[in-house]
Biopython code that builds the backbone (N, CA, C, O; Angstrom):
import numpy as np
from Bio.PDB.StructureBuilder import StructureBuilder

atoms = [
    (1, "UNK", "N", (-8.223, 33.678, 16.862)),
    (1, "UNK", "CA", (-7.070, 33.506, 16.011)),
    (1, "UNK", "C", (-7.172, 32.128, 15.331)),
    (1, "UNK", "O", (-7.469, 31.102, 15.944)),
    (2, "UNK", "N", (-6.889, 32.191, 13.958)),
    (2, "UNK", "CA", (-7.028, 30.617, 13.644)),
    (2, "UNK", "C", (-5.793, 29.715, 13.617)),
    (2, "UNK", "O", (-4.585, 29.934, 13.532)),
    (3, "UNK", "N", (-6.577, 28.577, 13.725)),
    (3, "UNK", "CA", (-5.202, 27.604, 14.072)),
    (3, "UNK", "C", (-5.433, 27.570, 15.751)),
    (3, "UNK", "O", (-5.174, 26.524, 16.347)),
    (4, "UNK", "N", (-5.809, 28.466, 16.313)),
    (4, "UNK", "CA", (-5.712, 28.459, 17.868)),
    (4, "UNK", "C", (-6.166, 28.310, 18.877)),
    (4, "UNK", "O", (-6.191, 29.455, 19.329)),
    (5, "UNK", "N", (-6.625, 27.585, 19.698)),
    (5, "UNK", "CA", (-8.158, 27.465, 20.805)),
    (5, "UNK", "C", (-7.832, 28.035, 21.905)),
    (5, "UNK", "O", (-6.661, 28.101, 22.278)),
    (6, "UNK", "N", (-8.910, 28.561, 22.619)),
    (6, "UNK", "CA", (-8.429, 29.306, 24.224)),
    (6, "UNK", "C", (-8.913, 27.897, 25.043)),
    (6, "UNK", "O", (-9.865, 27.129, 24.902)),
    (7, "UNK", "N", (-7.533, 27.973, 26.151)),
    (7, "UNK", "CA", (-7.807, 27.301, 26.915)),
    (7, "UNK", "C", (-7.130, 27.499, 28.571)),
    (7, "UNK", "O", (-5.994, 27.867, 28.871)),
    (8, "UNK", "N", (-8.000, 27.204, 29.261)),
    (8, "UNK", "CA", (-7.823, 27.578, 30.882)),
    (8, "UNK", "C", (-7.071, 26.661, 31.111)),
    (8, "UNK", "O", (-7.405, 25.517, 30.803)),
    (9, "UNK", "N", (-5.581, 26.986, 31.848)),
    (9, "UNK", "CA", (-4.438, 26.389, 32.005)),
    (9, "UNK", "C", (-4.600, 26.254, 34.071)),
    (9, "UNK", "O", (-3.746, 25.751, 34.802)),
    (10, "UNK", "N", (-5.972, 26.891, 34.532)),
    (10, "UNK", "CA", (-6.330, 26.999, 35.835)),
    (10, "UNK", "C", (-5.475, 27.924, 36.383)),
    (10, "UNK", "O", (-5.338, 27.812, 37.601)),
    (11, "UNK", "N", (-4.943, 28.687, 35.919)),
    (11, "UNK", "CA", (-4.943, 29.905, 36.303)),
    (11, "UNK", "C", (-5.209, 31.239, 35.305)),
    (11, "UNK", "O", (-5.097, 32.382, 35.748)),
    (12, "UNK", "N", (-5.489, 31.022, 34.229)),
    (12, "UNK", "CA", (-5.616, 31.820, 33.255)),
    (12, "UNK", "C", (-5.797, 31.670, 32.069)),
    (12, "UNK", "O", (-5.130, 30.723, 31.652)),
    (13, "UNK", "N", (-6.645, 32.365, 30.982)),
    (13, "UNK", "CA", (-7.181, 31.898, 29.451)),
    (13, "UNK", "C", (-5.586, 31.611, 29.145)),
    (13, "UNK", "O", (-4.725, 31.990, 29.938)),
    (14, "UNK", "N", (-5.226, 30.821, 27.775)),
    (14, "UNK", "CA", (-4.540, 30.682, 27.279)),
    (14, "UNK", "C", (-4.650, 30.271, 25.639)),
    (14, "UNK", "O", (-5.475, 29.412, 25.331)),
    (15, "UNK", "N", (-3.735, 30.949, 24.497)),
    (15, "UNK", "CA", (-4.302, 30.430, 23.483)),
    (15, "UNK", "C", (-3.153, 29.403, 22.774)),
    (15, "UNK", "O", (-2.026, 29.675, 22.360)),
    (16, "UNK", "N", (-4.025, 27.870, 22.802)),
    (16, "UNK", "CA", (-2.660, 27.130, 22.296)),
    (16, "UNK", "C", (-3.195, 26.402, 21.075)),
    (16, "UNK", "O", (-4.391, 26.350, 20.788)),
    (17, "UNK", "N", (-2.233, 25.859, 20.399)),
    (17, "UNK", "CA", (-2.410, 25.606, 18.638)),
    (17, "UNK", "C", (-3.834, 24.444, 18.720)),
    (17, "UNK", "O", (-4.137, 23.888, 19.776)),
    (18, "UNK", "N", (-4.524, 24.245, 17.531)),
    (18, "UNK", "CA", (-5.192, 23.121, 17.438)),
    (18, "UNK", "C", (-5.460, 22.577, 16.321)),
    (18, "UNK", "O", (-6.200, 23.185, 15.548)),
    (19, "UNK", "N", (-5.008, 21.496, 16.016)),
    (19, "UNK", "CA", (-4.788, 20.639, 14.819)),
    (19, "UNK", "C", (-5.004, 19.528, 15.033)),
    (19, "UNK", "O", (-4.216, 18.611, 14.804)),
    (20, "UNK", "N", (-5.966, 19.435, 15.446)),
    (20, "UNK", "CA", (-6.914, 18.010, 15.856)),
    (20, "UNK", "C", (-7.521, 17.746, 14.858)),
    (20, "UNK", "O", (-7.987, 18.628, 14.136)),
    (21, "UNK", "N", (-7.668, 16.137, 14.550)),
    (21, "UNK", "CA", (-8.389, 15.757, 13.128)),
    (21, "UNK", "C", (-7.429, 15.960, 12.197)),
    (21, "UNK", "O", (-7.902, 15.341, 11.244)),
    (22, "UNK", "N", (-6.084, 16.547, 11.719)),
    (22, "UNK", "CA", (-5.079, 16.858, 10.686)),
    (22, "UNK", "C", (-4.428, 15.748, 10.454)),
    (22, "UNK", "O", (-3.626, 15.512, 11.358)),
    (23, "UNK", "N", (-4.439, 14.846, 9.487)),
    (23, "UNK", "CA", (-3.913, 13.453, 9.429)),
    (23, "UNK", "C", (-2.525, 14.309, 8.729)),
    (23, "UNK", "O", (-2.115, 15.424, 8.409)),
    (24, "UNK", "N", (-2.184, 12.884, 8.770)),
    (24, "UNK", "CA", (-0.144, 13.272, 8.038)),
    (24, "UNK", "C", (0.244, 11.687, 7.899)),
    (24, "UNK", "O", (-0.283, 10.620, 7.583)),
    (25, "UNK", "N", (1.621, 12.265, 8.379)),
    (25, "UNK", "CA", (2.751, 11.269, 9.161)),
    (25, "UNK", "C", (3.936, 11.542, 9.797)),
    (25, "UNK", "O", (4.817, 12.280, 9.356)),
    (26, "UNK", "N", (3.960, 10.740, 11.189)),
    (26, "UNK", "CA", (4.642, 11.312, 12.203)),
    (26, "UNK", "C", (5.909, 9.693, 12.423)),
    (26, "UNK", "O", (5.858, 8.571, 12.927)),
    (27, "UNK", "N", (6.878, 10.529, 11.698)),
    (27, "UNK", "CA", (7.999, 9.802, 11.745)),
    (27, "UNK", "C", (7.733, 8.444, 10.787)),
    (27, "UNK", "O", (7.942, 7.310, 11.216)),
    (28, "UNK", "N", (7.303, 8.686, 9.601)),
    (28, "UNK", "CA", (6.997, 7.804, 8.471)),
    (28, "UNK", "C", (5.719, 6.958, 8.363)),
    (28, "UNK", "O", (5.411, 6.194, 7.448)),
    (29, "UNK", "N", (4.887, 7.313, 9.732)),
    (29, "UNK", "CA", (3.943, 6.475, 9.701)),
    (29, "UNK", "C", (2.759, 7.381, 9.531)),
    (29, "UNK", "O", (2.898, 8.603, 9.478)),
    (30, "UNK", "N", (1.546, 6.758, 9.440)),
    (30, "UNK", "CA", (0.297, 7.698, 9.093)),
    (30, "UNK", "C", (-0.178, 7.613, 10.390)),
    (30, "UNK", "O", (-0.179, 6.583, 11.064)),
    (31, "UNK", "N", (-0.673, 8.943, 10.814)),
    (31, "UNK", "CA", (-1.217, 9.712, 11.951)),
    (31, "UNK", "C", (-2.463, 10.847, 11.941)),
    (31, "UNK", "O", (-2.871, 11.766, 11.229)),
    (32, "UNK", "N", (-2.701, 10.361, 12.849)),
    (32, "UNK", "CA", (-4.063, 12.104, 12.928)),
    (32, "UNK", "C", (-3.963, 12.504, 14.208)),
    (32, "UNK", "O", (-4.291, 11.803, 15.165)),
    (33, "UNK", "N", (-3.388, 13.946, 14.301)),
    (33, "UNK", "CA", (-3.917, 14.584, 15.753)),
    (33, "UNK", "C", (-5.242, 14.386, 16.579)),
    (33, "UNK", "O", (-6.417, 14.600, 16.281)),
    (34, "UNK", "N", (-4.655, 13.909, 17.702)),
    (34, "UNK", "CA", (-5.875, 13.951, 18.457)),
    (34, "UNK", "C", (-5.735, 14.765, 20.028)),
    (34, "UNK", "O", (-6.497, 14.546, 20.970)),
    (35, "UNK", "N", (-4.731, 15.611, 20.045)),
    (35, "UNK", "CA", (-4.455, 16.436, 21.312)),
    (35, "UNK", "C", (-4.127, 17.832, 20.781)),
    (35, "UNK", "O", (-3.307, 17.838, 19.864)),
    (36, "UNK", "N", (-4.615, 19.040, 21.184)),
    (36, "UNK", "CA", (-4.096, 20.607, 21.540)),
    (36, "UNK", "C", (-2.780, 20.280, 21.478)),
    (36, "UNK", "O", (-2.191, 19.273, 21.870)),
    (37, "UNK", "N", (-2.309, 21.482, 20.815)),
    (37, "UNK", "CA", (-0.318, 22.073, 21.054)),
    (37, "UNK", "C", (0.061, 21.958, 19.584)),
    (37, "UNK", "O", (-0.641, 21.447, 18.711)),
    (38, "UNK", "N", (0.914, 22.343, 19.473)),
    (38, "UNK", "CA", (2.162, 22.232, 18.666)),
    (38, "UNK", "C", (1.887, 20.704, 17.743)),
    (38, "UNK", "O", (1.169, 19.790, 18.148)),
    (39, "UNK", "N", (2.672, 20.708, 16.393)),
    (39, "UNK", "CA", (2.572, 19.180, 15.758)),
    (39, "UNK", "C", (3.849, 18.681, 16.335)),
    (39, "UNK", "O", (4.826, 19.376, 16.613)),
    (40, "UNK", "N", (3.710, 17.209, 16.504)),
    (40, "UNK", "CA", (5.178, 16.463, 17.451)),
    (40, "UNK", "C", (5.907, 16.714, 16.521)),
    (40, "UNK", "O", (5.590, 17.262, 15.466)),
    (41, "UNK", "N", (7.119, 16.264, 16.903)),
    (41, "UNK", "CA", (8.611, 15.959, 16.705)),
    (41, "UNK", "C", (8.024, 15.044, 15.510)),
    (41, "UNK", "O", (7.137, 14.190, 15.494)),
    (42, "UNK", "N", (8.961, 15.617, 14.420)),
    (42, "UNK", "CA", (8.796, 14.281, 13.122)),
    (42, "UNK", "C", (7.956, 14.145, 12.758)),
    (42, "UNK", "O", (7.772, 12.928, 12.724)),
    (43, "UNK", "N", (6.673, 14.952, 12.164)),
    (43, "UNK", "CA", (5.118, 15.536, 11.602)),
    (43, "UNK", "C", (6.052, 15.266, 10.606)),
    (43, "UNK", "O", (7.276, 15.144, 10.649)),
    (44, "UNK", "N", (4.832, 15.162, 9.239)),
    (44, "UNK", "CA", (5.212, 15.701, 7.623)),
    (44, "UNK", "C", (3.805, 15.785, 7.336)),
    (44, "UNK", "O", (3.063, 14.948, 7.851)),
    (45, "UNK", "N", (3.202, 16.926, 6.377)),
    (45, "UNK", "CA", (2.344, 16.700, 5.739)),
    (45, "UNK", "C", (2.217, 16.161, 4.532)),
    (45, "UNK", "O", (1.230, 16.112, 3.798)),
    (46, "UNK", "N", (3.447, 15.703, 4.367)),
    (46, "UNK", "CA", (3.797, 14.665, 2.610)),
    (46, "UNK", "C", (4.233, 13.289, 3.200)),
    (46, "UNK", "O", (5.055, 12.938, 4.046)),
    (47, "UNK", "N", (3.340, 12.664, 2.399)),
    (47, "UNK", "CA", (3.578, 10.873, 2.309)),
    (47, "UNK", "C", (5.180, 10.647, 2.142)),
    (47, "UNK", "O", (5.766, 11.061, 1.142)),
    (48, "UNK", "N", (5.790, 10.017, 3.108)),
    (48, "UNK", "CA", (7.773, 9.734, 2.828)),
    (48, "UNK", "C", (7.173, 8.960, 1.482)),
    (48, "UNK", "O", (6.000, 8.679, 1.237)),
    (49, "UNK", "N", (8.130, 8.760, 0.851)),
    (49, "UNK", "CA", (8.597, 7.877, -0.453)),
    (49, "UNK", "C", (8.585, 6.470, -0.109)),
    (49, "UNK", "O", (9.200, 6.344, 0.950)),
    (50, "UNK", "N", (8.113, 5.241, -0.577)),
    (50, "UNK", "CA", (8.344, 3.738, -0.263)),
    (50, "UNK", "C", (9.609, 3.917, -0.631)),
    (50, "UNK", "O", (10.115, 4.633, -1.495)),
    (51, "UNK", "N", (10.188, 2.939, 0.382)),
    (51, "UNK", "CA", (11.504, 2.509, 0.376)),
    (51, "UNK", "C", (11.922, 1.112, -0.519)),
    (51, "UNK", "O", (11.196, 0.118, -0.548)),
    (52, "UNK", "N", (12.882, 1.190, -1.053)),
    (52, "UNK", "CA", (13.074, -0.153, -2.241)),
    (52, "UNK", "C", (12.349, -1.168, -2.115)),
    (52, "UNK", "O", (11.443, -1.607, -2.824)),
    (53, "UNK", "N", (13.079, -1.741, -0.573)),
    (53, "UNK", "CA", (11.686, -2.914, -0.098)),
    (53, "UNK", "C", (10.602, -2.903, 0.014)),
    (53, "UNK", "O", (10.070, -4.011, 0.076)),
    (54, "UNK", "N", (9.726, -1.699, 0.096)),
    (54, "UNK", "CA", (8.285, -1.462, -0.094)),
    (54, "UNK", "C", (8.183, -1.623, -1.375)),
    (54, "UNK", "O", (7.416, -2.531, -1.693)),
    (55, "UNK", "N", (8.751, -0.989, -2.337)),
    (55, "UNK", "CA", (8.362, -1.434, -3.765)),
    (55, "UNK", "C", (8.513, -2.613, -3.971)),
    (55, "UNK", "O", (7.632, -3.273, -4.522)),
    (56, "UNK", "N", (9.446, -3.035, -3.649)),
    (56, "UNK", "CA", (9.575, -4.676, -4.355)),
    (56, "UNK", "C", (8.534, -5.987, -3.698)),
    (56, "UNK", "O", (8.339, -7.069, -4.250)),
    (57, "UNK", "N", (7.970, -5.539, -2.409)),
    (57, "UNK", "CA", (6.902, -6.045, -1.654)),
    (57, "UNK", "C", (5.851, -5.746, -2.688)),
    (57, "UNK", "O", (5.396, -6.804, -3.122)),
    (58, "UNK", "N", (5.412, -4.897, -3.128)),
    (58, "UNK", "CA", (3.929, -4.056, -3.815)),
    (58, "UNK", "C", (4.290, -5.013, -4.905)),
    (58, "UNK", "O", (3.789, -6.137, -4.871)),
    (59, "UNK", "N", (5.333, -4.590, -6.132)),
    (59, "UNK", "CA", (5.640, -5.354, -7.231)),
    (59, "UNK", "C", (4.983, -6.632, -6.719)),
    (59, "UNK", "O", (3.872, -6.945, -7.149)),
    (60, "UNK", "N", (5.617, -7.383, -5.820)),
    (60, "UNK", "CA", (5.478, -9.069, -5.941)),
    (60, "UNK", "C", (4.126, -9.576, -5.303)),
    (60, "UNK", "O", (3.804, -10.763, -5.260)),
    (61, "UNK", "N", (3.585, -8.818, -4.949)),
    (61, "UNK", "CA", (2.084, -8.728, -4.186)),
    (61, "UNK", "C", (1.091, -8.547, -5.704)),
    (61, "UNK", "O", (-0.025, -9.019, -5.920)),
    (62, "UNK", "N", (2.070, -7.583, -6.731)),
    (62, "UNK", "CA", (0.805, -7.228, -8.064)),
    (62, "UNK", "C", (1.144, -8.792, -8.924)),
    (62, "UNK", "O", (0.410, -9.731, -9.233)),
    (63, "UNK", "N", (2.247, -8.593, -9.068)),
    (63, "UNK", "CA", (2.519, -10.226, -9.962)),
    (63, "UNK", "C", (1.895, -10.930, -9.367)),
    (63, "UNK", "O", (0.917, -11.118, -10.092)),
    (64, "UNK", "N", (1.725, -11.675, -8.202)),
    (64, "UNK", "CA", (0.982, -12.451, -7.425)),
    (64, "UNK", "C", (-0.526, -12.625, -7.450)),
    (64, "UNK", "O", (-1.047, -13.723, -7.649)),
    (65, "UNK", "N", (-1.342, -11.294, -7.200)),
    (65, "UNK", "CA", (-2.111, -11.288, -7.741)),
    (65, "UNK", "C", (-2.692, -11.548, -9.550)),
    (65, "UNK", "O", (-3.743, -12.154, -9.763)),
    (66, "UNK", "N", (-1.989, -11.095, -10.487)),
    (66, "UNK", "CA", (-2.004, -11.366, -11.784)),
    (66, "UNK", "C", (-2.136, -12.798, -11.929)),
    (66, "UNK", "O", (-3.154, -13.293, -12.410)),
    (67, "UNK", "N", (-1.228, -13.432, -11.565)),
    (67, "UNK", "CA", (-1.291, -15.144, -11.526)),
    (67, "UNK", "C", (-2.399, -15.826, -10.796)),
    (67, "UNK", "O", (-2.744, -16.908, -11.271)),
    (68, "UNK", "N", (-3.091, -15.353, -9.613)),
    (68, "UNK", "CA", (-3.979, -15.789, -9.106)),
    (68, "UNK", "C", (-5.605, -15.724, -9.807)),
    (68, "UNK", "O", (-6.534, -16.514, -9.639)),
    (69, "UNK", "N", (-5.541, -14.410, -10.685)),
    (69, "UNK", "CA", (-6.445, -13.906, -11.666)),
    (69, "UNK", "C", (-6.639, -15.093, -13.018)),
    (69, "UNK", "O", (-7.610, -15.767, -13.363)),
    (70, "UNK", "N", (-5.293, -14.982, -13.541)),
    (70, "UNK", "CA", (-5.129, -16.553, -14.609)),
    (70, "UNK", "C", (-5.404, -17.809, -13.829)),
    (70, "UNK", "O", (-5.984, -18.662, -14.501)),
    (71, "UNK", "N", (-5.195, -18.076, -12.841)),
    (71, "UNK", "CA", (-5.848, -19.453, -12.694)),
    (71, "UNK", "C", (-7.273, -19.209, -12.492)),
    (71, "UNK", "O", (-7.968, -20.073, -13.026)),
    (72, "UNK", "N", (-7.822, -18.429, -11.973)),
    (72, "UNK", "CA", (-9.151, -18.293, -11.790)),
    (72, "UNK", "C", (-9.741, -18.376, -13.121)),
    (72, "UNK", "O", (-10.387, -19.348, -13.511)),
    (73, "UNK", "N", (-9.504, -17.346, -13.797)),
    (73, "UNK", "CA", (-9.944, -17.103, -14.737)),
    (73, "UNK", "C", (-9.678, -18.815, -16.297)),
    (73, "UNK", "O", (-10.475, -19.148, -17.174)),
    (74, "UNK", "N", (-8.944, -19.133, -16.123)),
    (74, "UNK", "CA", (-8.484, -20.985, -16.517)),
    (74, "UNK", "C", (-9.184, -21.954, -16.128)),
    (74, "UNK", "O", (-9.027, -22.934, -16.857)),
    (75, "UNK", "N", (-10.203, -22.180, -14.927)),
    (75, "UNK", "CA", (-10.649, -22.697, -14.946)),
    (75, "UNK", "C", (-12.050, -23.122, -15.563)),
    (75, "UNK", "O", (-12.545, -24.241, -15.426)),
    (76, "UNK", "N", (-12.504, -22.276, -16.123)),
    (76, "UNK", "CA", (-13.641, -22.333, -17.191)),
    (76, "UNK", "C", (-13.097, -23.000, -18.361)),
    (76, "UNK", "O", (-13.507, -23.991, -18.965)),
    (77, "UNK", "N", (-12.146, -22.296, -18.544)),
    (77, "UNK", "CA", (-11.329, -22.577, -19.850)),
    (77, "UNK", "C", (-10.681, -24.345, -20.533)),
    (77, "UNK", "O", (-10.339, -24.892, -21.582)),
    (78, "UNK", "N", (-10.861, -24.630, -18.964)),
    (78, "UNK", "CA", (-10.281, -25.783, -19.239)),
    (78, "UNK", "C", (-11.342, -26.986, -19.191)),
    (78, "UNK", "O", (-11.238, -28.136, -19.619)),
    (79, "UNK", "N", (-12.542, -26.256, -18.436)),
    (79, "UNK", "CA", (-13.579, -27.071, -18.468)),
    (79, "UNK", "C", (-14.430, -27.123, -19.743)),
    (79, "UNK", "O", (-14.943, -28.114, -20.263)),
    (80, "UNK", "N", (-14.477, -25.595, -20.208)),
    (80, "UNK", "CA", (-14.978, -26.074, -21.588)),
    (80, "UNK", "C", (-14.540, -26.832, -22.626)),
    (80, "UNK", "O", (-15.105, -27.787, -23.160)),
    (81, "UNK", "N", (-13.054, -26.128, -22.975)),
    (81, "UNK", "CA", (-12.364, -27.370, -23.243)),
    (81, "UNK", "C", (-12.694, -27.032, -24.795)),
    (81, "UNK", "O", (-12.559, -28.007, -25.534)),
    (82, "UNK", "N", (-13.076, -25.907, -25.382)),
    (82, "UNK", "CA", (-13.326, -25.571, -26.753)),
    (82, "UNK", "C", (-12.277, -24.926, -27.337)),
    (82, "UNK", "O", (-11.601, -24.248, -26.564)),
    (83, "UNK", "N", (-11.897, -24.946, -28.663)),
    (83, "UNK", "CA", (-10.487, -24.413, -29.589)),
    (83, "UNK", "C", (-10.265, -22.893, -29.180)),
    (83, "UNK", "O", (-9.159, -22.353, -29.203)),
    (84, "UNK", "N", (-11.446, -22.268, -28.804)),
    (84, "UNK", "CA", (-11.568, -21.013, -28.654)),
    (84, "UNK", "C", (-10.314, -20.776, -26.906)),
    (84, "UNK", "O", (-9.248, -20.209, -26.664)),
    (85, "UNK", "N", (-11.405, -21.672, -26.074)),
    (85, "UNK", "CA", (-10.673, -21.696, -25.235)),
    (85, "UNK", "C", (-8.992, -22.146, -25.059)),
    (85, "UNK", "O", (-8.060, -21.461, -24.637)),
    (86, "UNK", "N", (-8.999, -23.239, -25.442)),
    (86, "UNK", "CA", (-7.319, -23.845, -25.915)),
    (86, "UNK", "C", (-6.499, -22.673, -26.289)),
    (86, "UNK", "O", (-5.476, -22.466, -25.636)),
    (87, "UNK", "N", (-6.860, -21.775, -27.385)),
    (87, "UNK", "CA", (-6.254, -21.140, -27.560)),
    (87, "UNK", "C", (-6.111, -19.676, -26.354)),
    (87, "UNK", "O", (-5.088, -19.150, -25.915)),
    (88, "UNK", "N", (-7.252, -19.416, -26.146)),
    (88, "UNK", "CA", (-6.920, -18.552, -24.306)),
    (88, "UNK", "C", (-6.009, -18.862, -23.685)),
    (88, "UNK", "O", (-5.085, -18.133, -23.325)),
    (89, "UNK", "N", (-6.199, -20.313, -23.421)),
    (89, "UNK", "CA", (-5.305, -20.608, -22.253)),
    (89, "UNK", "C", (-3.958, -20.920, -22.634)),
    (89, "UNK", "O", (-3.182, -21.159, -21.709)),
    (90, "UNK", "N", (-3.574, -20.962, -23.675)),
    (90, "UNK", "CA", (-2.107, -21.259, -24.144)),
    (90, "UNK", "C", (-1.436, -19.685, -24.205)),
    (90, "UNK", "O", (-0.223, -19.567, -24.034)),
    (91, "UNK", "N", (-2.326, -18.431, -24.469)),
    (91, "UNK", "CA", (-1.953, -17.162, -24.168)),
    (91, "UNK", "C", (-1.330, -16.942, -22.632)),
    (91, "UNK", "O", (-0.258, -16.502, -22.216)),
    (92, "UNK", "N", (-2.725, -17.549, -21.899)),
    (92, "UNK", "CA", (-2.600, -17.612, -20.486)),
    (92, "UNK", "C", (-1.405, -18.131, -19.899)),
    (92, "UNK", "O", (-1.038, -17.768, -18.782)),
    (93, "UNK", "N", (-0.903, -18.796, -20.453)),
    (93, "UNK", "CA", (0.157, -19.909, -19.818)),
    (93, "UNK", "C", (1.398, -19.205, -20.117)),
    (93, "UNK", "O", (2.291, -19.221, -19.270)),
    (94, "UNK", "N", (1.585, -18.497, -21.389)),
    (94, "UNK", "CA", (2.722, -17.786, -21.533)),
    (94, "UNK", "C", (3.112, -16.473, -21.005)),
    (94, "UNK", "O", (4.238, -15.988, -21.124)),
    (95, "UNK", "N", (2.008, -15.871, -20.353)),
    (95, "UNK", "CA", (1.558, -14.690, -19.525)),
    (95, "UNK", "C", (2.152, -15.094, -18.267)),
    (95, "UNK", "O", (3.038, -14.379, -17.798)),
    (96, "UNK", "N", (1.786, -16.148, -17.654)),
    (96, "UNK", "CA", (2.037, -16.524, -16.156)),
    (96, "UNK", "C", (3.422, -16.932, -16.651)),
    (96, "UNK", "O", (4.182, -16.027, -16.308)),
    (97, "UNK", "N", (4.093, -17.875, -17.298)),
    (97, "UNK", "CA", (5.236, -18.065, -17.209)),
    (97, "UNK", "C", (5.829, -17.187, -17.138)),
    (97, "UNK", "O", (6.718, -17.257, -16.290)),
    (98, "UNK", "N", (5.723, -15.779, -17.990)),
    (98, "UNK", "CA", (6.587, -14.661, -17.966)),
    (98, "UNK", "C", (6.394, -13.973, -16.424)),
    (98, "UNK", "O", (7.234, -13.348, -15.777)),
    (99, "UNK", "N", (5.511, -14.183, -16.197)),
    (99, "UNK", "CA", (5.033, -13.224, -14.922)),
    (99, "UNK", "C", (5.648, -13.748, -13.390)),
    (99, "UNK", "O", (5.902, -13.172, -12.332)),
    (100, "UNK", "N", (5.747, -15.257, -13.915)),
    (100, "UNK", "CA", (6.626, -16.466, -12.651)),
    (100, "UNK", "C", (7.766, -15.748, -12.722)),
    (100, "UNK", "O", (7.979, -14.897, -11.858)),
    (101, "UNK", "N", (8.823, -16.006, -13.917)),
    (101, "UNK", "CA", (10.441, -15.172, -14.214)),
    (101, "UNK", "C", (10.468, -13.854, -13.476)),
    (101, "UNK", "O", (11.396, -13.386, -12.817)),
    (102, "UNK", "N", (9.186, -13.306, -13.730)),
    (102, "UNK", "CA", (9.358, -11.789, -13.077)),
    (102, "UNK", "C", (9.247, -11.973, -11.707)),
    (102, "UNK", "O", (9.796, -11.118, -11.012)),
    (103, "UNK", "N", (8.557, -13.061, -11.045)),
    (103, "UNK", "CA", (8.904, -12.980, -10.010)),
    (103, "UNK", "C", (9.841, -13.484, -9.256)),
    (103, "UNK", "O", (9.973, -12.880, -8.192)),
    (104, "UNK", "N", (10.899, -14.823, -9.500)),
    (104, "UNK", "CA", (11.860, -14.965, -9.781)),
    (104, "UNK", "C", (12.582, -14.224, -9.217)),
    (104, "UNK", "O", (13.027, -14.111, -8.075)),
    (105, "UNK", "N", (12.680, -13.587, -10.375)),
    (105, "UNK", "CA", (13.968, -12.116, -10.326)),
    (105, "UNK", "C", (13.730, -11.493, -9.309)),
    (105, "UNK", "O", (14.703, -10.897, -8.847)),
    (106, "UNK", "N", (12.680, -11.387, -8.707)),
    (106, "UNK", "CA", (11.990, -10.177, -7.188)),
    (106, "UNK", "C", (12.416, -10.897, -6.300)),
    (106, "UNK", "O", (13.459, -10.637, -5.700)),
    (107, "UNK", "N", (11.636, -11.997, -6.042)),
    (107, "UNK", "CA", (11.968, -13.356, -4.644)),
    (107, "UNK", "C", (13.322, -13.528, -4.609)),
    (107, "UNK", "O", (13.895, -13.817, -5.660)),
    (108, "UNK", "N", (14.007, -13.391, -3.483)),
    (108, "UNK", "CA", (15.470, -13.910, -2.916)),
    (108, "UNK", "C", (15.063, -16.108, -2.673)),
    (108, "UNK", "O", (14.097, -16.763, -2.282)),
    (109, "UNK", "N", (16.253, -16.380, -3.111)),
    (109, "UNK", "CA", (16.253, -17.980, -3.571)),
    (109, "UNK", "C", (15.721, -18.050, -1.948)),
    (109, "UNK", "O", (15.714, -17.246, -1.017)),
    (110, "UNK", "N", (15.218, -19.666, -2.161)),
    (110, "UNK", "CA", (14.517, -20.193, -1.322)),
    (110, "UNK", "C", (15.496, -21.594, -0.741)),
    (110, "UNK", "O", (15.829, -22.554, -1.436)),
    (111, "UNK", "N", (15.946, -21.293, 1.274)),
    (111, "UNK", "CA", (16.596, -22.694, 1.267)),
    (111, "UNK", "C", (16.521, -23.814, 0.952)),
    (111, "UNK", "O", (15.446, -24.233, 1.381)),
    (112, "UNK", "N", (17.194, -24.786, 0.293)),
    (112, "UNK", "CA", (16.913, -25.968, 0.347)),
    (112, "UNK", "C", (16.864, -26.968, 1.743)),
    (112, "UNK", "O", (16.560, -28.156, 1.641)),
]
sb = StructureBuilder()
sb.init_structure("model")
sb.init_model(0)
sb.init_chain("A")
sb.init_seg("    ")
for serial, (resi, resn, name, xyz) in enumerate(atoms, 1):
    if name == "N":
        sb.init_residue(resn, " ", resi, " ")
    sb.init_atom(name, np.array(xyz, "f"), 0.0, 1.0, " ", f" {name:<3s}", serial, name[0])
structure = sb.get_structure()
């Protein structure tokens, strides 16, 4: 039968479910069977939805990264030090400023 393995319960064949190796998530987290029976309590085979704070974590993790990219990427720029460049990096600078505001708005204020 599929889906099903026989197994000796020591007193007799028995046929119980097997979904070993079947990743998911079991109660919002990611899981893979690794025991015979039934799927537990609180299986899904669909990814739950990020929750607000997961998005706004991801958001400020991508802005973060973006800004870390412009300085990297600025430091040539500033070493060459050519009109070509000047003008890059004055793009650059208005990119990250906007991209700081955006994060700003994400980050809860910081104590003094």
């Amino acid at each position: 039968m599929p889906g099903f393995i026989p197994r000796w319960n020591g007193e007799k064949w028995e046929q119980v479910e097997n979904h070993r190796g079947k990743k998911g998530w079991l109660n919002g987290v990611e899981a893979e069977i690794k025991d015979f029976g039934p799927l537990p309590e609180g299986w899904s085979d669909t990814e739950p939805e990020p929750s607000a704070k997961e998005i706004k974590k991801q958001e400020i993790e991508r802005i973060e990264a973006k800004l870390l990219e412009i300085d990297r990427k600025s430091i040539r720029a500033l070493r060459d030090d050519t009109e070509e460049d000047r003008a890059w990096l004055g793009k650059r600078k208005a990119e990250a400023a906007k991209l700081r505001d955006e994060l700003k708005a994400l980050e809860p204020p910081r104590p003094e």
